[in-house]
C-alpha positions in Angstrom: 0.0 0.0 0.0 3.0 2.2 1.0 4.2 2.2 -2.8 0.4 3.8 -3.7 1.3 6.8 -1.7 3.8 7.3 -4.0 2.0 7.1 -7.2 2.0 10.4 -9.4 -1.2 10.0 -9.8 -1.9 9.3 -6.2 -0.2 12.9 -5.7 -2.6 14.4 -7.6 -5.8 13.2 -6.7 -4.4 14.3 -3.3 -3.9 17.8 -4.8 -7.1 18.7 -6.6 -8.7 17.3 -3.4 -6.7 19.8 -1.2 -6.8 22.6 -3.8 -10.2 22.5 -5.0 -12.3 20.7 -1.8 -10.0 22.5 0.7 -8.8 19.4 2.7 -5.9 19.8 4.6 -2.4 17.5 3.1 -3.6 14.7 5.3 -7.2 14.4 5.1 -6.9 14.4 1.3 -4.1 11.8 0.8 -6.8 9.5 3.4 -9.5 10.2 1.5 -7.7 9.2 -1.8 -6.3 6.0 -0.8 -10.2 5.3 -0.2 -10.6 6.2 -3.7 -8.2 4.3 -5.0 -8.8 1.1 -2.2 -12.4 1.3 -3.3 -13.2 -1.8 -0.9 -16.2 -2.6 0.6 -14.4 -4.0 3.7 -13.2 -0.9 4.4 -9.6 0.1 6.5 -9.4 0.4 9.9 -8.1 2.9 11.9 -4.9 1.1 13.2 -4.5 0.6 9.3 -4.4 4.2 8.5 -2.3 5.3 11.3 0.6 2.6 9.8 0.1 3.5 6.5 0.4 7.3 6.9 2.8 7.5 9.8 0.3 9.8 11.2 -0.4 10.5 14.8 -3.9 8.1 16.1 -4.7 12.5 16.7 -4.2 13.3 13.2 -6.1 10.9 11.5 -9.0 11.1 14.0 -9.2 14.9 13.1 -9.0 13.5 9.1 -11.8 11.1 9.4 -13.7 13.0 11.3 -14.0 15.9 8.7 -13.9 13.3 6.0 -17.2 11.6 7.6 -19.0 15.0 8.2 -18.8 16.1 4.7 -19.8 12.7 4.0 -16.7 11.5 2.2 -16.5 8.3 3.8 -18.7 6.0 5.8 -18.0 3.8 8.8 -19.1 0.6 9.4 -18.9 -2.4 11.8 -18.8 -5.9 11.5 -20.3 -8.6 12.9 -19.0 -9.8 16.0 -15.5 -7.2 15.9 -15.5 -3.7 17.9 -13.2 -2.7 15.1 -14.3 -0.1 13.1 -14.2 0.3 9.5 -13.5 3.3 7.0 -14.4 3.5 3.5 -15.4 5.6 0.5 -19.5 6.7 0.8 -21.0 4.8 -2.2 -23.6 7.5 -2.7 -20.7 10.2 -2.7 -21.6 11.2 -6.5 -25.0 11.6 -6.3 -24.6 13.8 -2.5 -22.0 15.5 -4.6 -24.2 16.9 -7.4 -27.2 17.6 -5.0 -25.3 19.7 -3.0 -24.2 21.8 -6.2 -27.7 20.9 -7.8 -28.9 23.1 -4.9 -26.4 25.3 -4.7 -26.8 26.6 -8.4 -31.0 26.7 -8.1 -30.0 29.4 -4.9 -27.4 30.8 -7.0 -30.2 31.4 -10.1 -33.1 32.8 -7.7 -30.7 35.0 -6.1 -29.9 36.5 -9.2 -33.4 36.9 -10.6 -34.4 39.0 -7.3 -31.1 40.8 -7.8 -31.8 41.2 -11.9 -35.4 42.8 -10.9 -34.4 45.1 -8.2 -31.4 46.0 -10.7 -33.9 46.9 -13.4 -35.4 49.3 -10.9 -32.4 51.3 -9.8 -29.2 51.7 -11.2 -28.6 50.1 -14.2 -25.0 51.0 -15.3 -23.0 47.6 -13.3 -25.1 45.0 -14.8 -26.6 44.6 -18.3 -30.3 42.6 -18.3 -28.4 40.6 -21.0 -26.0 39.7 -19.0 -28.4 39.1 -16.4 -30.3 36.8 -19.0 -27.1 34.4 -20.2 -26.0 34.1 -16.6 -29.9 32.6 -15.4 -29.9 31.2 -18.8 -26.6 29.0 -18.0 -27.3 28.1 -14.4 -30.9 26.7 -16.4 -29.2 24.5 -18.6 -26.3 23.6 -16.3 -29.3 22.1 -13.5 -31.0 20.6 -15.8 -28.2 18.7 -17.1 -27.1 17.9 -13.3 -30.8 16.8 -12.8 -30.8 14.8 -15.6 -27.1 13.4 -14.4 -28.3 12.7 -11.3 -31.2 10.4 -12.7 -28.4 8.5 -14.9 -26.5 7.4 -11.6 -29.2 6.8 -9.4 -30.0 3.6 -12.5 -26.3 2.4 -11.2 -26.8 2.8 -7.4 -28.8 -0.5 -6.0 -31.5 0.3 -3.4 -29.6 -1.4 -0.7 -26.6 0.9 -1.3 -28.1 4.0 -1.1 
């Protein structure tokens, strides 16, 4: 596993999830050997701590953010008090709500803002502007709604 961490592309997956998710260095390199694991079984903690050479503080603090944005899920198994890390399996589809919703706020924000603009001054912002901006977050939901759709026919019930 150690010879992963060294991987170019290992490095960076680790990057664009530090860069563009805002991880810190060790919460993203965890969360990308999930990615890369992609096990249902899952790593434990013990597991994580050897193969980072992390303090047990460190990667508490990692999977801790990592599990409230919903990166990862825990799970037990039968009979063990061990627990288990690994990779949500509905992390697309939680990932394209939460920008699904995020661009429907974005587009009624800007449709209050376009009709008090038309109001007052009008000099900052053209309506046509106004128009492609609303027009693009229209076509870019609906092509994230239709998206979401798509995945949701490769997600089994059970898994959800």
């Amino acid at each position: 596993m150690r010879q992963l961490l060294a991987l170019d592309l290992f490095k960076e997956i680790s990057e664009h999830y530090e860069v563009y998710y805002k991880l810190p260095p060790l919460t993203a390199r965890i969360y990308t050997l999930f990615i890369f694991n992609n096990c249902k079984d899952g790593l434990t903690f013990d597991e994580l701590v050897e193969i980072f050479q992390a303090s047990k503080s460190s990667v508490s603090t990692s999977l801790n953010v990592l599990i409230e944005h919903n990166y990862i899920e825990q799970i037990k198994k039968e009979n063990e008090r061990k627990r288990y890390f690994r990779s949500n399996r509905n992390l697309f589809l939680k990932r394209l709500d939460d920008v699904l919703k995020r661009l429907k706020n974005e587009k009624e924000i800007n449709i209050k803002l376009k009709e008090y603009r038309q109001s007052t001054c009008r000099d900052l912002f053209k309506q046509e502007a106004f128009d492609v901006y609303i027009d693009h977050l229209s076509d870019v939901t609906q092509s994230i709604e239709k998206t979401i759709q798509n995945l949701k026919l490769h997600i089994k019930p059970n898994e959800e």
